[in-house]
C-alpha positions in Angstrom: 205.0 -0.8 138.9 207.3 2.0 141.0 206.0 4.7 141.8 208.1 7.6 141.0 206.2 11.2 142.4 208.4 13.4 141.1 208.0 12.8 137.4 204.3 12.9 138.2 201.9 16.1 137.6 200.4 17.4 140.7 196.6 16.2 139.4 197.8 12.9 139.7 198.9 13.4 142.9 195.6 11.8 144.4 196.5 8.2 142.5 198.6 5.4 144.7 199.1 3.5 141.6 198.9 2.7 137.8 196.9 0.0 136.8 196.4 -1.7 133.0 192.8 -2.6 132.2 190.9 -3.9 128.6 188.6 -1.1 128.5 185.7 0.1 125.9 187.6 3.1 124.2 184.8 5.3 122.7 186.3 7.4 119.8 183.6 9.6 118.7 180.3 10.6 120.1 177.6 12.9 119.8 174.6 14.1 121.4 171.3 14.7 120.2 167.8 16.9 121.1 165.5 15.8 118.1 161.9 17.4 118.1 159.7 14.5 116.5 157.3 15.7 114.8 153.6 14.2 113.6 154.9 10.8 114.2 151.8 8.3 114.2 150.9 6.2 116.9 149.7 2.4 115.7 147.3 0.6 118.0 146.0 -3.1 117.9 142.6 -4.5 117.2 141.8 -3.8 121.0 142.0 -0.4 121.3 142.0 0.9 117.8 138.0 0.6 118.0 138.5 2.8 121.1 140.4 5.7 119.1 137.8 5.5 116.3 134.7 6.4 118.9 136.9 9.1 120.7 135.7 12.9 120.7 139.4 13.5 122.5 142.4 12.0 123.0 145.5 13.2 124.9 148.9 11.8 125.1 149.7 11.4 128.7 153.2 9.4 128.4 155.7 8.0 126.2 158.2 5.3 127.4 161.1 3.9 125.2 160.4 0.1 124.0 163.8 -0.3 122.4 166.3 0.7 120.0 167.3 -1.3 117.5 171.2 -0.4 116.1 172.8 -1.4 113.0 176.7 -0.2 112.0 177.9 0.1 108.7 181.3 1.2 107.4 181.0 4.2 104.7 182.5 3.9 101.3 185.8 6.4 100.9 185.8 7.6 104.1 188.2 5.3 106.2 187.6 4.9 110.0 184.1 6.7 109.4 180.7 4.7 110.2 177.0 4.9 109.8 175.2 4.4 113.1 171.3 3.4 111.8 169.0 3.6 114.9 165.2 2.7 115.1 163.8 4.2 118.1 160.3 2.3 119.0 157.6 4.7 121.5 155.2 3.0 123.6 152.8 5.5 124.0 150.0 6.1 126.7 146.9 8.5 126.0 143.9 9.4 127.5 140.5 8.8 124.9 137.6 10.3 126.1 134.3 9.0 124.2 131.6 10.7 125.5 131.6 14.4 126.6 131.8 14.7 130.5 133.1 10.8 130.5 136.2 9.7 132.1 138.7 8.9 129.7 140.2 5.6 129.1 143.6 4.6 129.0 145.1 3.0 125.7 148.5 2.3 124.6 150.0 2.2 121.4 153.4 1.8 119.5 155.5 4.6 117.2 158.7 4.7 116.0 161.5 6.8 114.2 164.6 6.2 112.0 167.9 8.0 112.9 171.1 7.8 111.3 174.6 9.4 112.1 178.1 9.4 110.9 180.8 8.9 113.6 184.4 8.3 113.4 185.4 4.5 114.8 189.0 3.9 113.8 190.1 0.6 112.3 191.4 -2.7 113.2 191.6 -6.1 111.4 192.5 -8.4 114.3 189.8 -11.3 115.4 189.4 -11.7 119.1 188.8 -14.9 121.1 187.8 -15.7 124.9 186.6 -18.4 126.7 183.8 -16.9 126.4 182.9 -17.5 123.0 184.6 -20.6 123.3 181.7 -22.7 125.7 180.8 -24.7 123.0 184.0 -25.8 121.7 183.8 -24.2 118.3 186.0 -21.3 118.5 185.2 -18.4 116.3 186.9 -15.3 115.6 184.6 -12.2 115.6 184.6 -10.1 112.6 183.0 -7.1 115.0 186.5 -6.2 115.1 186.6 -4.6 112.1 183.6 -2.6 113.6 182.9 -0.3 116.5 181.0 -1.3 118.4 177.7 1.8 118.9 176.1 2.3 122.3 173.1 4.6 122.2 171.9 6.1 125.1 168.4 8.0 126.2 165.9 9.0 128.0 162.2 8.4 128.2 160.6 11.2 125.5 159.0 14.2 126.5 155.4 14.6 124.7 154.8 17.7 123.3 151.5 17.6 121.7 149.4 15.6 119.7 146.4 16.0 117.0 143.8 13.6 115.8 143.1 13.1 112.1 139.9 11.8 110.6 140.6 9.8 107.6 138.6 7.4 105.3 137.8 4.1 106.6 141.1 1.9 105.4 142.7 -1.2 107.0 146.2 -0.2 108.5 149.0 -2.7 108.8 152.1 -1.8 110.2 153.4 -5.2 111.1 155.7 -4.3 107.9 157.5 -1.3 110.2 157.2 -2.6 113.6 159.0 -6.2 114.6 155.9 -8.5 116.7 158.3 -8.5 119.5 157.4 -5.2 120.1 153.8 -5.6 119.4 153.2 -8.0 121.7 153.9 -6.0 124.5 150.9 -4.6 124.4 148.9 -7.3 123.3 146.6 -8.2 120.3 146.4 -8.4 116.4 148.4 -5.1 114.6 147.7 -7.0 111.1 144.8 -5.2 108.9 143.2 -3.2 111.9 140.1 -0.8 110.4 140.9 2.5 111.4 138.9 5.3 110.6 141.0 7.9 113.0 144.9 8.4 113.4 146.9 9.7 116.1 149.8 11.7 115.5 152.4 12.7 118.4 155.1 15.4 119.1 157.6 14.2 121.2 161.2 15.7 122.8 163.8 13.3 122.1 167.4 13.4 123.8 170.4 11.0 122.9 173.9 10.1 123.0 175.4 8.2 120.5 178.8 6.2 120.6 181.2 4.2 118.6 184.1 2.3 120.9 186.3 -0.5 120.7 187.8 -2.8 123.2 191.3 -1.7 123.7 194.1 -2.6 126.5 195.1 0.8 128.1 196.7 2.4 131.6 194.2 5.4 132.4 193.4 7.6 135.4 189.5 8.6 135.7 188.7 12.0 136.0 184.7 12.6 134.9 182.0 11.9 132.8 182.3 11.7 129.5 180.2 14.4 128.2 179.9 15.0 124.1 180.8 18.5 122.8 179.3 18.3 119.4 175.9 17.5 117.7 175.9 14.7 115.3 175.4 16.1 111.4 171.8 16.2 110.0 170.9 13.6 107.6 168.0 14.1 105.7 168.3 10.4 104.1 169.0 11.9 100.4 171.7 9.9 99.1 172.5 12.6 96.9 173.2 15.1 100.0 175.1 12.4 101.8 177.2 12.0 98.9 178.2 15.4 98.2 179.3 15.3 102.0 182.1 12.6 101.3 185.6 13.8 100.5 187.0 13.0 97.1 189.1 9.6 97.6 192.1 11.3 95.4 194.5 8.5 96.4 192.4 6.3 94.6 193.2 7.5 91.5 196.3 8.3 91.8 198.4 5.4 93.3 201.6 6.3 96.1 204.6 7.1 94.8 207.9 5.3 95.6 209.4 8.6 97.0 206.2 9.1 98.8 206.5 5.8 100.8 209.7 6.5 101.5 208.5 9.9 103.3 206.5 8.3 105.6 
């Protein structure tokens, strides 16, 4: 391409050349400081014993497992998306059983649900590569029609944590938490007796964003850095419907001398 300087700005002064790249264009993102509040921590039939005959236990670190993410278009609100995230906590803590006795180490799994609303565009094309094509049975992918979500974070910061006597009960949360996750620490997590919980209050930070691979010609300048928070969701559908514009041009179809506007 020829470079022509003087119908160029002076910040792009510092660039020899134009170049055309397929690039992940992110169209809406937001950032997130959650406090996490009294979220339990599960442990296996190895160290759950170990909670039940602790006098003290202190959350010493919490580490990020994974995060699984799950996009979903929402109803009347074109080019808008639900981002469902499920954050899972390996957590470290300190039991002390005896008074004066050096604590023992123990780890343990928690997790969290978060949801937010993002604006992805839309497209209807199908894209192919060689690629997806290795096997000789070429498929278009229907991820076109969705964004594609990137979540990014930080290990948590733990805040506090308390621990709760409770009657002797069998606790099973294979139900909430996928094995793959349990066995990274090892053991059975299916009907463990526990007669004491642990409950953790951790600092959570986040970005969150929906992009789509797009063919553009770009300078870079910076990082990307979200300006807004995302909107609280509480999970009533009731509030989250109240929150969704009335889809007007559904009920009353374009007019000839409408289209003709446009």
């Amino acid at each position: 391409m020829a470079e022509n300087s003087t119908n160029r700005p002076a910040e792009f002064s510092c660039f020899k050349e134009a170049v055309c790249i397929n690039a992940q264009r992110i169209y809406d993102s937001c950032s997130d400081k959650d406090c996490l509040e009294d979220l339990q921590v599960f442990f296996s039939d190895q160290t759950q014993p170990i909670i039940n005959k602790a006098i003290s236990v202190k959350c010493k670190k919490v580490k990020i497992l994974c995060v699984n993410v799950d996009v979903e278009s929402v109803p009347f609100n074109k080019g808008f998306y639900s981002v469902d995230m499920t954050f899972y906590f390996l957590v470290e803590v300190a039991a002390t059983l005896a008074p004066g006795g050096a604590p023992v180490t123990v780890c343990g799994i928690s997790y969290f649900n978060k949801k937010v609303i993002l604006y992805g565009s839309e497209a209807s094309s199908k894209e192919f590569s060689s690629r997806t094509c290795g096997s000789g049975c070429c498929r278009g992918e229907d991820a076109a029609a969705l964004p594609e979500a990137v979540v990014q974070t930080v290990d948590p910061v733990c805040l506090a944590s308390r621990f709760s006597e409770c009657a002797e009960k069998n606790c099973c949360p294979g139900f909430c938490i996928p094995c793959c996750q349990c066995c990274e620490l090892g053991g059975d997590f299916e009907e463990v007796p526990t007669t004491r919980e642990l409950y953790i209050t951790i600092g959570l930070f986040t970005i969150v964003q929906l992009q789509r691979p797009v063919a553009m010609m770009i300078p870079a300048y910076d990082f990307c850095i979200p300006d807004k928070e995302s909107e609280f969701s509480t999970g009533d559908p009731c509030e989250m419907f109240r929150k969704i514009q009335f889809p007007m041009s559904d009920f009353f179809p374009t007019r000839l001398n409408d289209m003709n506007q446009e």
